[in-house]
N, C-alpha and C positions, 0 to 999 in steps of 0.2 A: 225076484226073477221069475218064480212062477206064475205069480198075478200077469207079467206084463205077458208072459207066452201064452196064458190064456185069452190075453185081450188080440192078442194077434191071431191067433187060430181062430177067435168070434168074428171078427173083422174079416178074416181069410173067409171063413164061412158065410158069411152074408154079402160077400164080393161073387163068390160063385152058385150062389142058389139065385143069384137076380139072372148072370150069365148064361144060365143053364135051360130060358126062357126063349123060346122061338117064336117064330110064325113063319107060316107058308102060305099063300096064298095065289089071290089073279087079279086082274087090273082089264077092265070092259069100259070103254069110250068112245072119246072121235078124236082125231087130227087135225091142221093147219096148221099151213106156210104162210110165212110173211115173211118176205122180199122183192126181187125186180118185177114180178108176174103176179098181178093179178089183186084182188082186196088187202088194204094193208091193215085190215080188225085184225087182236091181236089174239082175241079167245073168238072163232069162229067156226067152229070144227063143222065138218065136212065131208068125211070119211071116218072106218070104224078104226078102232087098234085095240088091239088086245094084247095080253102079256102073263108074265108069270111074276113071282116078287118072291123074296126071302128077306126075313130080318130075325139080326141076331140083338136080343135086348141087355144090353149092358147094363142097364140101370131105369128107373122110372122117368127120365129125364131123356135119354138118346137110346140110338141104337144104328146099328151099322145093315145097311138096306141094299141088296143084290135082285138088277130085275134084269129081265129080257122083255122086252116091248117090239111089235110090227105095228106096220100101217100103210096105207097107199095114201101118199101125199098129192095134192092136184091143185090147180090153181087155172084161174079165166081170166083174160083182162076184159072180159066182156062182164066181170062181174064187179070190175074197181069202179068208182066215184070217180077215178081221175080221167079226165075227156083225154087225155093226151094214149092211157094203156086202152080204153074202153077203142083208140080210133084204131089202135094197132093190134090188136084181138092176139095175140101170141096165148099158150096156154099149155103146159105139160102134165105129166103123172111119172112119179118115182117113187121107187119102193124103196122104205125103212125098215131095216131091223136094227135093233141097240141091245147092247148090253150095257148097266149103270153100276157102280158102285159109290158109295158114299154116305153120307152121315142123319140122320133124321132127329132132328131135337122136338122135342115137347112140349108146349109153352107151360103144361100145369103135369104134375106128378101121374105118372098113368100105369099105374101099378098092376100089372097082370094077376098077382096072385088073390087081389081083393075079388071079391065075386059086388060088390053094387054100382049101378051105372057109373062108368067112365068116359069123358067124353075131355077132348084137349084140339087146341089147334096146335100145327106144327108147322117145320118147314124141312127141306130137304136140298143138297148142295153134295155134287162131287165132281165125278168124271163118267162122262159115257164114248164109246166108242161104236161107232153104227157103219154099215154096210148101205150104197143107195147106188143111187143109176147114177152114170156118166154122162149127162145130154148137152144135146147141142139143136138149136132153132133155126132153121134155113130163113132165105128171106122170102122166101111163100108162106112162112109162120107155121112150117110143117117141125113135128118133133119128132127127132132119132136118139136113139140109145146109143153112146159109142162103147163104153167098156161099163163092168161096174167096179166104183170107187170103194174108200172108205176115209173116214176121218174122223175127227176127234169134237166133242162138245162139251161143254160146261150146263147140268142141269137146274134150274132153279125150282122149284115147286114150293108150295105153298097151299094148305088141307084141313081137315076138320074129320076127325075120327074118334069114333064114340063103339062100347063094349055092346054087342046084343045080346051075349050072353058069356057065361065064363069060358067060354072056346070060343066065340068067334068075333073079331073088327070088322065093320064097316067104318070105311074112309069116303070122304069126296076133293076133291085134287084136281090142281090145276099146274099146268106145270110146261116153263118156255125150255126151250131149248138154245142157246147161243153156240152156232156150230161153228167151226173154223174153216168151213169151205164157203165160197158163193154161185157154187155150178149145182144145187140140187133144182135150179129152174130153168139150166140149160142156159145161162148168162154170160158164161166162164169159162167155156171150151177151153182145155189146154193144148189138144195137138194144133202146132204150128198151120197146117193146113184150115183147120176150122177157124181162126182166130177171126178171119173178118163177118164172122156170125155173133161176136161178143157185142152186149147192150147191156143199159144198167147202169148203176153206179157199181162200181168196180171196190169202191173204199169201203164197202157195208158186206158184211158175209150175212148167209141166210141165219132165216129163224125159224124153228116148226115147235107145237107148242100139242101137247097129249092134254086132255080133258076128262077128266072121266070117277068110275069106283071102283075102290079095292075092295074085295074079301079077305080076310085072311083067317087061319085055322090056327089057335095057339098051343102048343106042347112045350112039354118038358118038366124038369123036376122042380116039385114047390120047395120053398123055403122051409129048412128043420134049423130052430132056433133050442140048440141045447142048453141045461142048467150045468152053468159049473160051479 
């Protein structure tokens, strides 16, 4: 009985000295939309964003990832390939702000407590929730703000993060966005009055897509493996 309470208490222990593992950091890049307005590249950033990030490390394998990210989104159809937006020139800017949460896996063991180079690709998958402009496009292809909106996203990203020293990560990341609105290009007016300013495919919601690198600062308590 005593053997098996020691092997749970080591287990309990080595559960919570990986737990006990932070980072805080920030996130410097660019932006791009893709939707009804303008180049439909899908990594083509354009604009800065910047943000802040928290992760809590569960284990060498995942870890649960809290950001805040802005950015000024903008889009030209003076800048698509397609002759059909290039003839119709429409063009907007809306502002993003998001909050993320969700999960970040590691494709190879990335153990904070070791001090020799670490380096892993990963990927990241949750829920975000963002703040942007409510527009709408006249038919002189002038852009108005009507309210600001919010709504909900599903983030995919996709990174490469390596140790530069025993406190600090550098990442590089790429990361779409699949939001559940299609009015961040002013496509989609809702009040009744605007509706005859909607164009676009009406069946595709927008996409915007953060590009960029993390820093992050590591803390917390290291692993004590006691003898029993």
């Amino acid at each position: 009985m005593n053997k098996f309470f020691y092997l749970l208490l080591i287990a309990f222990s080595y559960g919570i000295s990986y737990s006990q593992i932070h980072e805080i950091g920030v996130f410097a890049g660019g932006s791009n939309y893709v939707g009804d307005v303008g180049p439909t590249t899908y990594i083509a950033p354009n604009e800065m964003a910047f943000g802040i990030l928290y992760k809590w490390n569960k284990s060498p394998r995942h870890a649960y990832r809290f950001s805040y990210t802005q950015s000024m989104l903008q889009s030209n159809d003076l800048d698509s390939k397609e002759g059909s937006r290039n003839q119709r020139g429409y063009s907007f800017k809306n502002n993003i702000k998001e909050f993320s949460a969700g999960l970040e896996f590691n494709f190879f063991d990335f153990n904070l407590h070791e001090s020799k180079l670490k380096v892993t690709p990963y990927v990241f998958s949750g829920i975000n929730y963002f703040f942007h402009d409510e527009l709408y496009i006249n038919t002189a292809g002038d852009t108005y703000k009507e309210k600001t909106g919010s709504s909900m996203a599903i983030p995919m990203i996709v990174g490469v993060k390596s140790s530069l020293s025993r406190n600090f990560i550098i990442g590089l990341e790429v990361g779409a966005r699949y939001t559940f609105t299609d009015n961040l290009d002013g496509s989609l007016p809702e009040r009744a009055t605007l509706q005859q300013f909607r164009f676009g495919n009406i069946n595709n919601t927008d996409w915007y897509v953060f590009s960029g690198i993390t820093l992050t600062y590591t803390f917390g308590e290291k692993p004590c493996y006691c003898a029993y």
